[in-house]
N, C-alpha and C positions, 0 to 999 in steps of 0.2 A: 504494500500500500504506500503511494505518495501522499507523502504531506505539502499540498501547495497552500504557498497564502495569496487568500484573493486581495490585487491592490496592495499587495503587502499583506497587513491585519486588518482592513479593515476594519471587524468586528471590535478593536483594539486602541486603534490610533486613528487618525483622519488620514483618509485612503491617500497612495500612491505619494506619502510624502515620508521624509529621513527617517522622522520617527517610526512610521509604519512597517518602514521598511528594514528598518532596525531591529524592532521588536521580532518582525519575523524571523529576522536570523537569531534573536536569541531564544527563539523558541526550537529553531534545530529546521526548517522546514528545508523541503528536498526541493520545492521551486519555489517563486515568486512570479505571480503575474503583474503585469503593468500594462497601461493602455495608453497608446500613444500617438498625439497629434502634430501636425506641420502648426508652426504659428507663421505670422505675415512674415515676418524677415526670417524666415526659411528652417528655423532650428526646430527639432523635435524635442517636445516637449510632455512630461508626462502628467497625463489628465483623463479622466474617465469622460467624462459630461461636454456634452459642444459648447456648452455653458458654463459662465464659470459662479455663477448666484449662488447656485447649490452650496458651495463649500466653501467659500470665498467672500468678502467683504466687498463684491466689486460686479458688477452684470457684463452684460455681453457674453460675442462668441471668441471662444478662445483660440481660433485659426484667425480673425480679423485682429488681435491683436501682436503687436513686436512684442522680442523676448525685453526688449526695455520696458517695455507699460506689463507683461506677465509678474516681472521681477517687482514690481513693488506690491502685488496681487498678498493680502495674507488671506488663510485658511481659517478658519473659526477658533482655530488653539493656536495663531501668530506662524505657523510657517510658510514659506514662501514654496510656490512651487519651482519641482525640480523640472530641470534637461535630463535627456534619456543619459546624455554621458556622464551626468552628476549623479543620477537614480544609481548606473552601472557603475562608476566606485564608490560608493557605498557599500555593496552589494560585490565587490572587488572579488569574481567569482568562487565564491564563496557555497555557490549554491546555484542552480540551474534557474534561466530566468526563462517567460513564454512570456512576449513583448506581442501584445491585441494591438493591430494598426485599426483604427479609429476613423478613417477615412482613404479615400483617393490621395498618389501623386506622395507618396510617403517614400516606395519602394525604394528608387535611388541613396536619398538619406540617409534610410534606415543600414543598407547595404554596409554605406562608406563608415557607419560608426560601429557594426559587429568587423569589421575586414580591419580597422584599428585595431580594436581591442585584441584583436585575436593574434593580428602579427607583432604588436609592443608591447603587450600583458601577459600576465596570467591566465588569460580566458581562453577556452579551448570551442571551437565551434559547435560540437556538441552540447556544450552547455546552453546552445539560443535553442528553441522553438517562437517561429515569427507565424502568431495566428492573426483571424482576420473573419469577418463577414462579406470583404471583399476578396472574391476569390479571384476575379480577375488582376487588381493589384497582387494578392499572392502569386500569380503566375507571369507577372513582371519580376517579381523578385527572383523566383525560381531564375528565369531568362537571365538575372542578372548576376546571380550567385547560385549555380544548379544544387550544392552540395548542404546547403539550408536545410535543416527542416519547416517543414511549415503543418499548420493545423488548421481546417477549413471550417468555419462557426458559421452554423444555421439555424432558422427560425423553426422550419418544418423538418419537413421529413428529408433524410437522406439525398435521397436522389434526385431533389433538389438543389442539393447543394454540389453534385458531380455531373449534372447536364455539359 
């Protein structure tokens, strides 16, 4: 049995942020999921909600904002949200992460920041699973790194989701 944490802990900390993400590793978990957005000036950022009301002291969509107007964003317990590359040392493979792309036009991005970590770190590419609801973005990635895992998230049934 894996123990993944959703968002981190979730259930624990205020999702997908240091603390959350913290806690899950001192809980021992085998993954970490994280949900991840493009914002305007181009960095991914990690955020569950197109929105940032929910958890945040601040409205709007969190893709119309720069990582400058993100960075001053708090979270309901004062922390700032993280980049996928700040989420990933924290997290300093430590533990297998499954990174949810969150929308379109990610794939490149996301690519150029596991091909980092994987040829200057500690991280080993087996440690990524990159899921998704967009399965044709997953298969941009795939084209663009074949040797990825990926994980393909659907609403219904199956064969819906492998058409």
């Amino acid at each position: 049995m894996l123990k993944i944490g959703h968002r981190g802990v979730a259930g624990h900390e205020v999702e997908n942020t240091a603390k959350s993400l913290q806690k899950a590793l001192d809980l021992k978990v085998d993954m970490i999921e994280l949900d991840v957005h493009k914002c305007a000036s181009g960095e991914l950022v990690v955020f569950h909600d197109k929105r940032v009301s929910r958890i945040t002291d601040s409205s709007g969509s969190i893709r119309k904002k720069t990582l400058a107007e993100i960075k001053k964003l708090r979270t309901s317990d004062n922390q700032e949200i993280l980049t996928l590359a700040e989420a990933l040392e924290i997290i300093d493979g430590r533990c297998n992460v499954n990174i949810e792309i969150k929308h379109r036009g990610v794939a490149s991005a996301l690519v150029d920041v596991v091909r980092q970590l994987t040829e200057k770190q500690k991280w080993q590419l087996d440690q990524f699973l990159i899921s998704s609801f967009y399965h044709r973005e997953l298969g941009r990635l795939k084209k663009i790194h074949p040797e990825i895992k990926i994980g393909l998230l659907y609403y219904r049934n199956l064969r819906s989701a492998v058409k």
